[in-house]
Phi, psi and omega in degrees: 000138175249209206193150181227102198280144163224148208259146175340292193293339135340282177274023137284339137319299146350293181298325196274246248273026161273294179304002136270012147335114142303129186249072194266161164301157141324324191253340136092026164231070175220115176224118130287074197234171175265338153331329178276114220232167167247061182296104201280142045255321201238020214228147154228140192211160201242132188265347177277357196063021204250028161262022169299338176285346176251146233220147178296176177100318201255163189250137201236150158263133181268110150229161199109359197236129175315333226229332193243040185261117138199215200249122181215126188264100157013094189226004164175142190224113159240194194271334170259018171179137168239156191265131240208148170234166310320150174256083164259059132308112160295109163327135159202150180275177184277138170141349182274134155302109166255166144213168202217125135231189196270155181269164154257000000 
C-alpha cells in the first residue's frame, strides 16, 4: 500500500478554493461566496460573477455578513454587482462567507 503525502501548502490552496466557491440553488438565485464584497451607499458586488441570476425588482437577503445581513431591493444588476435600496450599505471587503438569496 502507498501513502500520499501532501505538503502544507498544498492543502492551503486547497482550502482558499473550497472557500471561494459559488454555491447556487438550481434556479440560481442563491449565491454563496468568500467573494462578496460591499460599497457604501448602495452596491454589493461579486469579484466571482455570480449575481447574474437576480434581476431588478426582486428583493434579496444578505447573510453572513457582520456589518450588511438584511433585506435589500434590487434597483440594477449585474453579474458582478447589485445596486441595492435601502442604501445603508456598509463597506466591507470580500472574505467573509456571505449569501444573497431571494427574500420572502
Amino acid at each position: 500500500m502507498s501513502t500520499r503525502r501532501t505538503s502544507g501548502r498544498a492543502n492551503a490552496t486547497r482550502d482558499r478554493r473550497a472557500q471561494s466557491r459559488t454555491e447556487r440553488d438550481p434556479g440560481g438565485v442563491v449565491l454563496t461566496a468568500t467573494t462578496i464584497s460591499f460599497t457604501n451607499p448602495g452596491t454589493i458586488a461579486d469579484s466571482g460573477n455570480g449575481l447574474a441570476g437576480f434581476v431588478v425588482g426582486q428583493r434579496v437577503e444578505v447573510r453572513g455578513s457582520p456589518r450588511n445581513s438584511r433585506v435589500f431591493a434590487i434597483t440594477a444588476s449585474a453579474a458582478d454587482a447589485l445596486t441595492v435600496v435601502p442604501a445603508v450599505v456598509t463597506t466591507e471587503s470580500a472574505g467573509e462567507r456571505i449569501t444573497v438569496t431571494l427574500a420572502e
